[in-house]
N, C-alpha and C positions, 0 to 999 in steps of 0.2 A: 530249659536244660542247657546247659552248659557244656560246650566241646572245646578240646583245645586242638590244635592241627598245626604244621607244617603251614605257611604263608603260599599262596599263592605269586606271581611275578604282578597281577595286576594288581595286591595288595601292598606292595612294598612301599608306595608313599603313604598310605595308610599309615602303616606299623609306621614306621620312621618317624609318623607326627608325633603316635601317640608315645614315641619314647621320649621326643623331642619336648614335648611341653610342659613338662614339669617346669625345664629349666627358661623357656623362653616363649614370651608373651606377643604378640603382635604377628599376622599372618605374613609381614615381609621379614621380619627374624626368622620366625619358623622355617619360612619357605629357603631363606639363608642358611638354614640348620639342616634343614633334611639335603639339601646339595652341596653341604659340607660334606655330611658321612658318606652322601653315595660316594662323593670324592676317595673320601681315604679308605672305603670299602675297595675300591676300583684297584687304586694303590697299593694297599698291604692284602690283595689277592684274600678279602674276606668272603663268606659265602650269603650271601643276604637272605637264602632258602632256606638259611638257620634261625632265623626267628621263627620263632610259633604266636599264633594268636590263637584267643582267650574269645570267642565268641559267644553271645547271647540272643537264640531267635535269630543266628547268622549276622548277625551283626558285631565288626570287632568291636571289641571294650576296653581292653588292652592286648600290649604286647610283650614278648621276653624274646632278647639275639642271645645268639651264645656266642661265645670266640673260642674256639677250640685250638690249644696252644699243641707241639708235638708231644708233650709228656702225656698226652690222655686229659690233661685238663680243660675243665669248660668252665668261662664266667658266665652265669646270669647279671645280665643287668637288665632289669625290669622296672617297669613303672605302673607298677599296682598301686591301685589306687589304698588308701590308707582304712581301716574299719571303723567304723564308727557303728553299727546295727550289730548287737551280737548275733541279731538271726540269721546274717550272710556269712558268718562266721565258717559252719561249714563244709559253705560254699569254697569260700577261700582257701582252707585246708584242703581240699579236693583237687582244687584249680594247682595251686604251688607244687600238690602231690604230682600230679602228672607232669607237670615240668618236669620235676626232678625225676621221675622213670623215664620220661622220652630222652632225658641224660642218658643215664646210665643203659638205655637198652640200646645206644647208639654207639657202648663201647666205653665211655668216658669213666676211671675210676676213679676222680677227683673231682668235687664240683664245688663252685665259690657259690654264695649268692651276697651281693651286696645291696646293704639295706642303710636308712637313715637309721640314727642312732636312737630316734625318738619309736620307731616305727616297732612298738613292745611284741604288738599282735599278730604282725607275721614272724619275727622273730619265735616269740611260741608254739608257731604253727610250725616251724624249720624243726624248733629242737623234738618237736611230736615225731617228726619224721626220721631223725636220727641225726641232723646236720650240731655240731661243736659251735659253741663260738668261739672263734681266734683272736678277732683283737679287733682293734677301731684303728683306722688306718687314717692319718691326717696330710691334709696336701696343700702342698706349700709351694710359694709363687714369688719370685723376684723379678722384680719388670726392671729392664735394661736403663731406663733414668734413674734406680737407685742409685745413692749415693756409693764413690767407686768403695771398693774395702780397702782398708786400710793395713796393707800384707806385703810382705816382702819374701818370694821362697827364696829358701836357705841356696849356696851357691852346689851345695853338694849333691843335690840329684839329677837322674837326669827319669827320663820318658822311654818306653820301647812302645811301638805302635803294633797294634792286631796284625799278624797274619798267619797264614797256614802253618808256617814252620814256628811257630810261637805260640801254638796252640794250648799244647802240651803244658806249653810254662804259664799261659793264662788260666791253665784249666787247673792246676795244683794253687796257683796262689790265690785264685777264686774260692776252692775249699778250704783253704786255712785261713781266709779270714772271715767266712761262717763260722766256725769255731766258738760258742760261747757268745754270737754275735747275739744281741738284745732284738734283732728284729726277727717276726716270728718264728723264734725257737721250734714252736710243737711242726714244723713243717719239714725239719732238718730231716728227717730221719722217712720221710713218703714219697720223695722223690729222687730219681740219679742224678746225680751230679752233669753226666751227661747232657739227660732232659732237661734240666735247672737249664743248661746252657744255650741249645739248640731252640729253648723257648725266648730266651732273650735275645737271638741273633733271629726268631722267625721276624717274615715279612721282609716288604722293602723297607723298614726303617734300620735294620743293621747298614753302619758303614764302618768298615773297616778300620778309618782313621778317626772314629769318634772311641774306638777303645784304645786305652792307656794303662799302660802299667808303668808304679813310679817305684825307680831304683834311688837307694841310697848308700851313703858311705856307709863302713860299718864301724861306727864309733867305740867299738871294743875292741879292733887291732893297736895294739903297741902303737905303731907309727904308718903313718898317712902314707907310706909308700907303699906299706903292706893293706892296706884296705881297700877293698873291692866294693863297686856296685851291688849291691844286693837288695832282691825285691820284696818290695815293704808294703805294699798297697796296688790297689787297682782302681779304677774309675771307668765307668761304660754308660755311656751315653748316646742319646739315641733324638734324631731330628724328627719334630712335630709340624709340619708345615701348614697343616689346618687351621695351627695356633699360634703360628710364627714365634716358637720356640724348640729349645733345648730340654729334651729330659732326661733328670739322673734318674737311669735305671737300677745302677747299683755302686753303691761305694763301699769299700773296703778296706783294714790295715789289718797286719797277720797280726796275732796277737803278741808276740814279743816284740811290736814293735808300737804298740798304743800306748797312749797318756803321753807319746813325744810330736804333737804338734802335726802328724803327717794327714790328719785328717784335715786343718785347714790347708795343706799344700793342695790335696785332693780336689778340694771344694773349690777356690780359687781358682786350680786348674777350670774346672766346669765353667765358672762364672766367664775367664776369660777367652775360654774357647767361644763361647754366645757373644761376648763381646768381637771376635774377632769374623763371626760367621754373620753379622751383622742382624740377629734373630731378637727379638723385642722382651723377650723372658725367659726365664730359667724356671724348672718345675719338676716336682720332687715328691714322691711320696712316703712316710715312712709311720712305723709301728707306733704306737702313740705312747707304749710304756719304755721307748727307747729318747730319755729326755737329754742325756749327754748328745745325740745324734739334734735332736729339735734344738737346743740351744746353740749350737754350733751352726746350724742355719736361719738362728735369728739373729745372731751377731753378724753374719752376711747379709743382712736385709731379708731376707725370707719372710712371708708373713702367710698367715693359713688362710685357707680360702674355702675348705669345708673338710667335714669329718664324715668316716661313713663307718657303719660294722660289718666286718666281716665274719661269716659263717661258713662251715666247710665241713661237707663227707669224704670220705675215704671208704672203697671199697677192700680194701686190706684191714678194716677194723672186724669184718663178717658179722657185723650187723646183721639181725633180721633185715630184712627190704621195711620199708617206712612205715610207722607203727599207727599210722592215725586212720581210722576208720571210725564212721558217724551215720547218718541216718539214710544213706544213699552210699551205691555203689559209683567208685571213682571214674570220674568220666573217663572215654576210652580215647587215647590219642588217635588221630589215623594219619 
């Protein structure tokens, strides 16, 4: 029988492997891997009593963390293993179900789960329960010996840097260049603008001066005397130190100001902020049906480095509670 639970503190190197080796082979990687995370667990104030394990016969099998951002949101990132036996099948429906209620009975009305793009069979067990898919999210990597880009920004803008009293004017030109943005659209409308924000600035990875907003001329006044700064775009950026990089969190241009070139000012900016922070790589995630946005970071050197799917509930949709039931009743979390 199968129980899923809340981790123990003496199981945390445990859980940690088993999330760990998917990606990495050799017990002096791994043991490198697992006091990575406790690292950046330690640093972005994560709670490591949020992973649950998946035990069989009290033995773990696997594991699931959550990160719970301040809008109510929680990522699963799990490392289930893949089916191949249809007769564990469901088992594994049973197993995912109780994740996803230890979510939601924890508060959370949004949950991600991200899967391998091949991985059909939990995907079908997601959508049994009520979860969407959203999109396949693709992530991209420019290591700091790329060759430099070949860019010159225009002499007419300039930069305003994050802070308190600038808040206000980050947080409106944040929402308008959502607007019609290509990257996940169906999300626009589930979260506050607020939360949107207060989740990107959670943790110690917010710094203050890695947010930028870029002002430009307004090449529709008569004459250059009459033309003002006005804000066009925004860039938030966020340091990775685990991975000795930069990551774009979010890039942005309002929308009457696209197709004029301000998204490579954008970009640029990013690359030569890493170049100037002395960090080995630049890293990026975006919507995979947003190709104007991917090509614009392949022309910077960008290269992909994996693809995942993303799946997602909302409890503002008033779904039943998760539809799949089978030949046993679903194990009880405790």
């Amino acid at each position: 029988m199968f129980e899923v639970r809340p981790i123990s503190n003496e199981e945390i190197d445990k859980a940690l492997e088993l999330l760990s080796c998917e990606s990495f082979s050799g017990s002096g990687k791994l043991a490198a891997k697992v006091a990575s995370f406790r690292e950046r667990t330690l640093r972005e104030r994560y709670d490591l009593a949020l992973q649950l394990a998946v035990l069989d016969d009290n033995h773990i099998i696997y594991t699931c963390f959550f990160e719970t951002c301040p809008e109510r949101a929680v990522f699963i990132l799990s490392d289930l293993p893949k089916i191949d036996n249809p007769q564990i099948y469901d088992h594994q429906a049973h197993i995912i179900h109780s994740l996803f209620q230890w979510a939601v009975d924890q508060g959370n009305n949004f949950v991600q789960i991200i899967l391998d793009p091949d991985d059909h069979p939990r995907q079908k067990i997601c959508s049994q329960i009520g979860f969407r898919q959203l999109t396949d999210l693709i992530y991209l990597h420019r290591s700091g010996d790329t060759q430099p880009v070949n860019f010159a920004p225009p002499d007419n803008i300039s930069w305003l840097l994050y802070d308190k009293k600038s808040y206000s004017l980050f947080k409106r030109l944040i929402s308008q260049t959502l607007e019609d943005s290509l990257d996940s659209p169906e999300l626009r409308n589930l979260r506050k603008l607020e939360d949107v924000i207060s989740s990107l600035k959670a943790a110690d990875r917010f710094v203050p001066s890695y947010w930028r907003l870029l002002k430009c001329k307004d090449s529709a006044k008569s004459s250059t005397k009459n033309r003002q700064d006005e804000p066009a775009g925004v860039l938030l950026l966020a340091p990775t130190p685990q991975r000795d990089a930069i990551e774009i969190i979010y890039l942005g241009v309002v929308p009457q100001m696209r197709g004029k070139g301000l998204g490579k000012i954008l970009l640029y900016e990013a690359v030569n902020c890493a170049k100037q922070t002395g960090v080995k790589s630049v890293l990026v995630s975006i919507d995979c049906r947003n190709n104007p946005a991917r090509k614009l970071y392949e022309k910077f050197g960008f290269k992909a480095l994996l693809r995942r799917t993303v799946l997602y509930y909302c409890t503002q949709w008033n779904q039943a509670k998760p539809a799949y039931r089978a030949r046993q009743e679903i194990p009880t979390h405790k």
